[in-house]
VOMAR-934817 format. One record per residue (C-alpha): residue in one letter; x, y, z. Coordinates in steps of 0.5 Angstrom, whole numbers, plus 500, padded with zeros to 3 digits. Each point is the difference from the previous one (the first is absolute). Layout:
! VOMAR-934817
AXYZ ...
This chain:
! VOMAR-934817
X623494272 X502494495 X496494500 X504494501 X499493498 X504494502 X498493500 X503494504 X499506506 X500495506 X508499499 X506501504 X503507496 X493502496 X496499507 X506506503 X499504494 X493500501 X500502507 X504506497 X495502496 X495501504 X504503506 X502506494 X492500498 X499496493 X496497498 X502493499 X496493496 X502494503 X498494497 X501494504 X498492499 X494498505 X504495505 X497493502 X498503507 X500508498 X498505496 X504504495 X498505504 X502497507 X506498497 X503507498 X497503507 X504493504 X507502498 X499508499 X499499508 X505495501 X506504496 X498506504 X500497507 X494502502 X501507499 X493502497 X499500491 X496505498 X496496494 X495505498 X504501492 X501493499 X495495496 X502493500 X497496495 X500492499 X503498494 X502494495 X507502497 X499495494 X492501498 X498505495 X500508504 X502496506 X493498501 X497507503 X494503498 X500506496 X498505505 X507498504 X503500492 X497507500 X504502506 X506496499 X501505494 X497506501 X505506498 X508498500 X502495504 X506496503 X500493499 X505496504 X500492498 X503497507 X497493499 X504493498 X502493502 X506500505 X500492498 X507498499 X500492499 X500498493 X493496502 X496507500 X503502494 X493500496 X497505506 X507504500 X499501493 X492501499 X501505506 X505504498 X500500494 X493499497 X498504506 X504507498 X497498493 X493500503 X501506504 X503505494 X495498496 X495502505 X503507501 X501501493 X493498499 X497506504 X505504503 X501508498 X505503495 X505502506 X500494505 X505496502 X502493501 X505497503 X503493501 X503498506 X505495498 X507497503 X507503500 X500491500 X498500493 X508501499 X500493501 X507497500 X503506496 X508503502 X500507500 X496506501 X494499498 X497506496 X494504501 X498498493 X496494498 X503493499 X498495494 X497494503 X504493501 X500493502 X498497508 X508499500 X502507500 X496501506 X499496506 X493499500 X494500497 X497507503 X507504498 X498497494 X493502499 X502507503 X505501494 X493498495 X496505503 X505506499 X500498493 X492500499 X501508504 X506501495 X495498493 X494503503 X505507502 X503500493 X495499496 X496507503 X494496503 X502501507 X503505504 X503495505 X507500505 X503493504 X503502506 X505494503 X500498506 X506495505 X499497506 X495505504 X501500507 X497505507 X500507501 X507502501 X499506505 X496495505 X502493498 X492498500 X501495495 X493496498 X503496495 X502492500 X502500493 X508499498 X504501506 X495500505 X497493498 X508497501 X499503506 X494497502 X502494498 X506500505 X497503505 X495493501 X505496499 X505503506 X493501504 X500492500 X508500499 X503504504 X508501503 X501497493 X506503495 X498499493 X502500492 X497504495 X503500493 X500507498 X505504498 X501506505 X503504496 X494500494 X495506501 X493500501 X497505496 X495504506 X495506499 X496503504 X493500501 X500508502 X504501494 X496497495 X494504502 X504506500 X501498493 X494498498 X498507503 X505503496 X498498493 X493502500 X503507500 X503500494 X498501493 X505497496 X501492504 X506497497 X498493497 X503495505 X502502506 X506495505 X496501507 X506496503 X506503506 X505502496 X504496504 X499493503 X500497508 X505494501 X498493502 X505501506 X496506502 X493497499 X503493504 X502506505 X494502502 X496494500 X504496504 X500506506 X492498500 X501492501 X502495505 X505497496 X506502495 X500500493 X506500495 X501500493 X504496496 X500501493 X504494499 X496495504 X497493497 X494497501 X504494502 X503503506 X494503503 X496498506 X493498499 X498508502 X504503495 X497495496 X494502502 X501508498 X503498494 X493496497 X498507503 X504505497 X499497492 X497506498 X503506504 X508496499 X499501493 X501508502 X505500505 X507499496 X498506495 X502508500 X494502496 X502508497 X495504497 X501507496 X496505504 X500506495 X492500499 X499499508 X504506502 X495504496 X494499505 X503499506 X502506504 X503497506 X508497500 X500498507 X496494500 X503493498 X501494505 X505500505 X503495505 X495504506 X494500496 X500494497 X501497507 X494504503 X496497496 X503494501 X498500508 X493502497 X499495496 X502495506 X498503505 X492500497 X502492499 X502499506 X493504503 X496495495 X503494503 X500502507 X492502500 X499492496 X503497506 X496505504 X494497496 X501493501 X502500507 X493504501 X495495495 
């Protein structure tokens, strides 16, 4: 069975990946930073067991190493190098900065950039002829690009084509993936991913990214708030570009199978979810009603539309576009066609979501009551 290696393990979409792994009996390396108050080794093990609901991991095939992304060979000892590398592996770079704000712009880029640098030139340095490594990037490195975005790589452009620092460090690190493929030195893939969302089929949903966090944050302002009507400048026919986490697994799955990996891989839905539908399923879980208005003026808002807007400096940024992706590498790893977000799901796992909110509020105020 192949040996699977993948930094940035503990993250939402490489930790599913991981628990899938082991489930068909791989042997999987994950490395993972020591936290403030846990091991990198409780760290991988704490979300394994969160994301599988208590449903039991079997660890036996997994190793998990604390490691530096910036240091030289990752700070490991030889004898972890040793077996890092012993016969042909897969490597998967999932570590970087999800920061956004221009304030950060030096980490997002030392993280994603300098990073993915410091791990190529880790793998070229000792993995086997046959090994590959492949680089979990953005299908957001498109950036304010109109049309299909190809499956291809795009040259590197100023911050004012993108909407923020991180879309930008994205589209730069594709390109050190570019020169380092072309050049012969590296047998590497990029694999773009949107806006990763719960399981499909169950609606579990462990993820407060995106969506979510919109959700959250409307979610505490009607628990102080309720029985209010508010306004929230989105356009409800603008789409939201929503994959699910089964089937990014199911694709990552897919890919090692196959020799012959295209360069570029869009993981992204082949058709996007709009923000009335999203709007839909978030105000059937809130004691309040949310409306868009993708005309609305900071002018007129009350002081909780105001209140969402300063809220909503990132993710609106996202809400008025129809994002579209070319698809033709991705269908040749994935098997099923049945998978894409639909109105019932999506709200499945909005319900989810909410509901583990409303659980967690529900058990603090128990706390307080009892301390």
């Amino acid at each position: 069975m192949q040996k699977i290696v993948i930094n940035g393990a503990n993250g939402f979409v490489a930790s599913h990946f991981i628990r899938e792994l082991l489930e068909q009996n791989f042997e999987v390396i994950a490395l993972v930073r020591n936290g403030e108050n846990l091991s990198a080794q409780q760290r991988m093990q704490q979300v394994l067991e969160e994301i599988s609901e208590k449903k039991g991991v079997d660890f036996s095939k997994l190793k998990v190493y604390s490691y530096s992304l910036f240091d030289e060979n990752y700070s490991l000892t030889q004898e972890q190098i040793d077996t890092i590398f012993d016969g042909n592996i897969q490597f998967f770079h999932f570590a970087a900065s999800l920061k956004f704000s221009a304030k950060d712009k030096n980490t997002i880029f030392e993280t994603n950039v300098d990073g993915l640098k410091n791990s190529v030139q880790f793998f070229q340095k000792y993995a086997k002829p046959d090994s590959r490594f492949i680089y979990m990037s953005t299908a957001y490195s498109c950036g304010k690009f109109s049309g299909v975005f190809e499956e291809k790589f795009y040259p590197e452009e100023e911050k004012s084509h993108f909407r923020n620092y991180y879309e930008q460090s994205k589209r730069v690190a594709e390109n050190v993936m570019m020169e380092h493929i072309e050049s012969g030195r590296l047998n590497g893939h990029v694999v773009r991913l949107s806006q990763v969302v719960g399981n499909n089929k169950t609606g579990v949903t462990k993820t407060n990214y995106g969506i979510f966090d919109l959700a959250k944050r409307l979610y505490n302002i009607s628990s102080l708030h309720p029985n209010n009507t508010l306004r929230i400048k989105v356009d409800p026919d603008g789409t939201q570009n929503l994959i699910a986490i089964d089937k990014v697994v199911e694709a990552l799955m897919n890919l090692l199978k196959i020799n012959d990996l295209p360069q570029i891989i869009n993981l992204t839905a082949k058709k996007g979810v709009k923000n009335e539908t999203i709007a839909e399923c978030i105000n059937r879980n809130l004691p309040m009603k949310i409306i868009l208005d993708k005309n609305l003026q900071k002018t007129s808002m009350n002081s909780l539309e105001r209140m969402i807007a300063v809220g909503m400096s990132f993710t609106g940024k996202y809400t008025g576009i129809n994002l579209q992706f070319a698809h033709e590498n991705l269908d040749k790893i994935m098997i099923s066609e049945n998978n894409e977000i639909t109105k019932h799901s999506l709200c499945k796992m909005m319900d989810y979501f909410m509901g583990e909110l409303a659980d967690s509020s529900s058990s603090l105020k128990n706390s307080k009551t009892n301390s």
